[in-house]
C-alpha positions in Angstrom: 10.6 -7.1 13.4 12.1 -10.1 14.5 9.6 -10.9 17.3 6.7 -10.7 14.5 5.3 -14.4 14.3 1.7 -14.1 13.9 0.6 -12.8 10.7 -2.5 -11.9 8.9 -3.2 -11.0 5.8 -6.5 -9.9 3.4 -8.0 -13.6 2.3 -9.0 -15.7 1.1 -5.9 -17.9 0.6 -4.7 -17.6 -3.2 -4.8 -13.9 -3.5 -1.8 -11.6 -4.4 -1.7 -10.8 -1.1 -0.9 -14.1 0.7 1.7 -14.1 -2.4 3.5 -10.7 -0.6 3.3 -12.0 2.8 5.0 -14.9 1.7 7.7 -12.5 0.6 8.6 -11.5 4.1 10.9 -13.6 5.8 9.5 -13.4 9.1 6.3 -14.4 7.8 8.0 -17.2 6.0 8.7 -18.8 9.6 5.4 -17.3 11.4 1.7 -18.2 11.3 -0.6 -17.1 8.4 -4.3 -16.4 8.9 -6.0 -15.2 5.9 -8.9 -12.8 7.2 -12.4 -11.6 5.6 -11.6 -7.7 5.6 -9.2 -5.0 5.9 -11.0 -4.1 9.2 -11.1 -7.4 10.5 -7.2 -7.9 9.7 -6.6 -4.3 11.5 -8.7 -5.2 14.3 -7.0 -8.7 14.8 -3.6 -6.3 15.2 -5.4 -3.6 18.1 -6.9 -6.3 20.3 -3.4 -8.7 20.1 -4.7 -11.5 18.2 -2.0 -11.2 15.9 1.4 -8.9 15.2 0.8 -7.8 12.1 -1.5 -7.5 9.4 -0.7 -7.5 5.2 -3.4 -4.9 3.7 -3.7 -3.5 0.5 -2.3 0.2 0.1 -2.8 1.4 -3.8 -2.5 -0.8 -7.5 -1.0 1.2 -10.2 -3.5 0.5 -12.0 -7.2 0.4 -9.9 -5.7 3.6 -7.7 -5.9 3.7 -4.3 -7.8 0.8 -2.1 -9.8 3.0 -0.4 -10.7 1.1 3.1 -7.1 0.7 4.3 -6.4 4.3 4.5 -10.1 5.2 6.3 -9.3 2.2 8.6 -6.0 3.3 9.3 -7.2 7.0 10.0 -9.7 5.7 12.8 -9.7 3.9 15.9 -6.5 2.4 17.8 -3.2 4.0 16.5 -1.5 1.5 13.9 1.7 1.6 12.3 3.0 0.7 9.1 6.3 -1.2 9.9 7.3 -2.4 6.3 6.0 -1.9 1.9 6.1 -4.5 -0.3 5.1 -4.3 -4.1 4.5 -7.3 -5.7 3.3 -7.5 -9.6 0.1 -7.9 -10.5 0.2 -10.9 -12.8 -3.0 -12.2 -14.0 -3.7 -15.2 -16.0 -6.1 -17.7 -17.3 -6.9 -21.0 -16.2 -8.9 -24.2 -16.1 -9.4 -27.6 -15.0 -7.6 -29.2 -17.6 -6.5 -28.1 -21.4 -9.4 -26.3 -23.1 -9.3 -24.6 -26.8 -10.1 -21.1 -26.9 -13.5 -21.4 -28.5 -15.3 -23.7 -26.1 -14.7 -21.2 -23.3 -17.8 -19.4 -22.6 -17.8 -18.4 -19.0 -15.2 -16.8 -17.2 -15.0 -16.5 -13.0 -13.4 -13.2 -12.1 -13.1 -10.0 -9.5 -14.4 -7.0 -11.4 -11.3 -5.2 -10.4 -9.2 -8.5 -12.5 -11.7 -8.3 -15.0 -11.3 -4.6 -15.6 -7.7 -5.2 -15.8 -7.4 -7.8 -18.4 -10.3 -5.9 -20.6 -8.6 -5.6 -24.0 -7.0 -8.9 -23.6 -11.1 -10.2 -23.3 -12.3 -8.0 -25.9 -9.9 -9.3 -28.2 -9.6 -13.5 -27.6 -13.1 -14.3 -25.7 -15.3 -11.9 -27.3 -18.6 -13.5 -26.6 -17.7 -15.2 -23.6 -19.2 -14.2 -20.3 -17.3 -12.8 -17.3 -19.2 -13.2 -14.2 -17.8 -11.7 -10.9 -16.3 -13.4 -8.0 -15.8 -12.1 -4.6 -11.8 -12.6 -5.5 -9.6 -13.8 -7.4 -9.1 -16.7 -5.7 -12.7 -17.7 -5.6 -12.7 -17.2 -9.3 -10.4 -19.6 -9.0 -12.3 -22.1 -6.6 -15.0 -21.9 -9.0 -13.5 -22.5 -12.1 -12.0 -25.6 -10.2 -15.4 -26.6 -8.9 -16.7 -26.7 -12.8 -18.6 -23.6 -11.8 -17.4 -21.8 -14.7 -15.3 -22.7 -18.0 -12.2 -20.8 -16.7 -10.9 -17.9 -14.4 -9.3 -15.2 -14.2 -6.7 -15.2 -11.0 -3.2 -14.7 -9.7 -0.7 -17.6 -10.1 -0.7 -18.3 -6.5 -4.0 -19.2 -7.2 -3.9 -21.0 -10.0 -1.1 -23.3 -8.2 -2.9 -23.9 -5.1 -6.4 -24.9 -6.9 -5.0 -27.1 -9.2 -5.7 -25.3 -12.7 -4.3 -25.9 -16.1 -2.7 -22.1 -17.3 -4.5 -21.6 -20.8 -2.3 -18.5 -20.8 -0.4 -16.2 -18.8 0.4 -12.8 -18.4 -2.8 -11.3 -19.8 -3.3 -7.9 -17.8 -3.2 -4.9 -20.5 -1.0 -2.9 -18.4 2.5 -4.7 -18.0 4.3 -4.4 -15.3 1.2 -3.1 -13.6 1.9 -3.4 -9.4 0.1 -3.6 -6.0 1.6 -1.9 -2.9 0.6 -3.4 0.5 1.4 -2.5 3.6 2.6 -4.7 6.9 1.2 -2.9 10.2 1.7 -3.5 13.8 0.5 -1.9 17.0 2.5 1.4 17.7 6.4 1.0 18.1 9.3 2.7 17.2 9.7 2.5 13.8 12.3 1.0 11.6 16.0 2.6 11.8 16.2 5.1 8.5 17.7 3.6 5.3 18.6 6.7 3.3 15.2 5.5 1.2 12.3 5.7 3.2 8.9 6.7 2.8 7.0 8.4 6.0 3.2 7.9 5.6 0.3 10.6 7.3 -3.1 11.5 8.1 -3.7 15.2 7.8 -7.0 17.0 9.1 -7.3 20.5 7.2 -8.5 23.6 9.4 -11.6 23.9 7.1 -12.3 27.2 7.8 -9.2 28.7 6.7 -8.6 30.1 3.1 -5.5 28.2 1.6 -5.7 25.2 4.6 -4.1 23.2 1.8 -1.8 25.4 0.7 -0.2 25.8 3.9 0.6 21.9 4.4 2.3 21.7 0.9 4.2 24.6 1.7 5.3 23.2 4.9 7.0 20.0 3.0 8.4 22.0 0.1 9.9 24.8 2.1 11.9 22.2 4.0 12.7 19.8 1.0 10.3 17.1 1.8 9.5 15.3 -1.7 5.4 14.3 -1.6 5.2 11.3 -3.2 1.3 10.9 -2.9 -1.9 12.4 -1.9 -5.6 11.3 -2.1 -8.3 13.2 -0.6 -11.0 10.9 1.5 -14.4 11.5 3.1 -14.2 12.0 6.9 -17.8 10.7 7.0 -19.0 14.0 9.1 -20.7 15.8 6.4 -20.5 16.7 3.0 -17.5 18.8 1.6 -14.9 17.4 5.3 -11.8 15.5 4.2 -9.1 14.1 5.1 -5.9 13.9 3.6 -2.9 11.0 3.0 0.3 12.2 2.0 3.4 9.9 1.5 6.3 11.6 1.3 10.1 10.4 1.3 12.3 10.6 4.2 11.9 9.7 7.6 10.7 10.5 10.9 14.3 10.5 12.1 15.4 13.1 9.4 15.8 16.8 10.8 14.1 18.2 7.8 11.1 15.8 8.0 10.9 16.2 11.7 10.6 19.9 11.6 7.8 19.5 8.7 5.7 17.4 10.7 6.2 19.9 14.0 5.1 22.4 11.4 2.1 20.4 10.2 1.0 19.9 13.8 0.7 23.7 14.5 -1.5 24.7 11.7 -3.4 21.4 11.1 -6.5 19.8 12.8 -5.0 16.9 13.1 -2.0 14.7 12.2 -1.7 11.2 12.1 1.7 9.4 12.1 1.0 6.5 10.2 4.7 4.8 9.8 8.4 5.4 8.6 9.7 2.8 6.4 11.9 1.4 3.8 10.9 2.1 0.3 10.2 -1.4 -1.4 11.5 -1.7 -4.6 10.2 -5.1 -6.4 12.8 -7.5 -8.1 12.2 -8.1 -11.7 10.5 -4.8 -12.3 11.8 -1.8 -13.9 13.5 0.5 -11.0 11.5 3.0 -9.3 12.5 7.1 -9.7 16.0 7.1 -7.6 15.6 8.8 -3.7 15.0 12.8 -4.5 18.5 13.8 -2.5 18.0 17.2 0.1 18.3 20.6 -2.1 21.4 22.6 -0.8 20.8 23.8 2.8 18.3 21.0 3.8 20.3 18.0 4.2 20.3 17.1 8.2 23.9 17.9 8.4 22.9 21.6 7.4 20.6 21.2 10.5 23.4 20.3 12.8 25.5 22.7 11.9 22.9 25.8 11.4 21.7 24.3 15.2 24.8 24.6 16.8 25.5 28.1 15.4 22.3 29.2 17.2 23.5 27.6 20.3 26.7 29.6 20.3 24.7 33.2 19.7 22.6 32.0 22.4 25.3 31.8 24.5 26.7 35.2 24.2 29.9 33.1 21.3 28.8 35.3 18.6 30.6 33.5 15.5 
């Protein structure tokens, strides 16, 4: 990644996601371009504009973001090079010091808003949440004197200026987003012994247990499924398409065969990036790597390889 220097990233400025891309260190020394969409970002990427792009992936919390994946699915062949999870913080601010009770509009993204609902209900029960298009235009706004006070990430709190009133006030602690750094098709990252491999699956849909069959093709060889979401292909009502996230990567003999296995009985596959596992400091520790069951390791390929080689050559062990 070391010849990554143009970067963008889901905008505006002040959003948890310029906070991740700051997080990478290549991006630390590259330029930053905050973009309007997910599409746009992706599509800076395919035509060269940029090197990579920081999109949203899933939030503990709010599920999956649905775009990236449907985006990622389509068009140009993109990779994802590189995780990063970064907690979802959320807290209140205003222009200056203001007591509780005189707040009586609040700037916020629904998706902040729905977040922090309990902590609402219970300290600003009459006030008024009105939705921004992020959280750092709730932000903007509350700077502006639009509003009393915002809901918003601490990045942009900091970079508009704004008094914390209080912090940490999301009802789910420890409550994460997980975005993704994609490039233009490359070979990806060397494994890391903790690695998650990330696909697009088309199902056969006119084959009883189409489903069933691309599970079994993971679990007969080991391969851990981490995640799966079912989206919309757009063609007609009832055709989806399927993401899977499974540990291990494309290097891996195990993981290797299971996508050779996918390809046979599937419409389509999509390789859509090996790549470290990101595990967020300050957070409590993710589930450890799921290790290969007994036979499945790719040492036990190797060797059950080579003992075919020799029958095949007439050295019957």
């Amino acid at each position: 990644m070391s010849d990554l220097s143009r970067f963008v990233y889901l905008g505006p400025e002040g959003t948890f996601a310029e906070q991740a891309l700051a997080t990478i260190p290549e991006a630390q020394r590259g330029h930053r371009t905050p973009s309007r969409s997910v599409p746009e970002a992706l599509d800076t990427v395919r035509s060269g504009d940029a090197d990579a792009a920081l999109v949203p992936l899933e939030n503990s919390i709010g599920r999956a973001v649905g775009v990236t994946p449907d985006e990622l699915a389509t068009g140009p062949p993109l990779i994802i090079v590189r995780a990063v999870s970064v907690p979802v913080e959320f807290l209140r601010a205003a222009r200056a010091a203001t007591p509780l009770e005189s707040i009586r509009t609040v700037a916020a993204h629904p998706q902040a808003a729905a977040q922090c609902r309990g902590w609402l209900r219970a300290h600003l029960p009459d006030g008024m949440v009105v939705d921004a298009l992020s959280n750092a235009a709730a932000a903007a706004d509350a700077a502006a004197g639009r509003f009393d006070a915002a809901i918003c990430a601490p990045v942009g709190a900091q970079r508009h200026g704004l008094t914390v009133l209080a912090d940490k006030i999301a009802d789910h602690p420890g409550a994460v987003t997980r975005f993704a750094l994609v490039t233009r098709p490359a070979p990806p990252p060397e494994p890391t012994g903790d690695d998650v491999t990330s696909l697009a699956i088309y199902i056969a849909h006119d084959r009883v247990g189409a489903l069933l069959q691309v599970l079994m093709e993971l679990a007969v060889r080991g391969v851990n499924l981490t995640r799966i979401e079912s989206r919309p292909t757009g063609e007609r009502l009832g055709r989806y398409a399927f993401f899977l996230d499974c540990t291990g990567h494309v290097a891996e003999a195990r993981l290797g065969e299971a996508l050779q296995g996918l390809r046979r009985i599937c419409a389509e596959v999509r390789f859509l990036g090996s790549y470290p596992r990101h595990r967020p400091a300050g957070l409590a520790p993710d589930d450890p790597p799921v290790a290969a069951p007994p036979g499945l390791s790719d040492r036990d390929y190797a060797e059950s390889a080579r003992w075919l080689a020799r029958i095949r050559a007439g050295d019957i062990p």
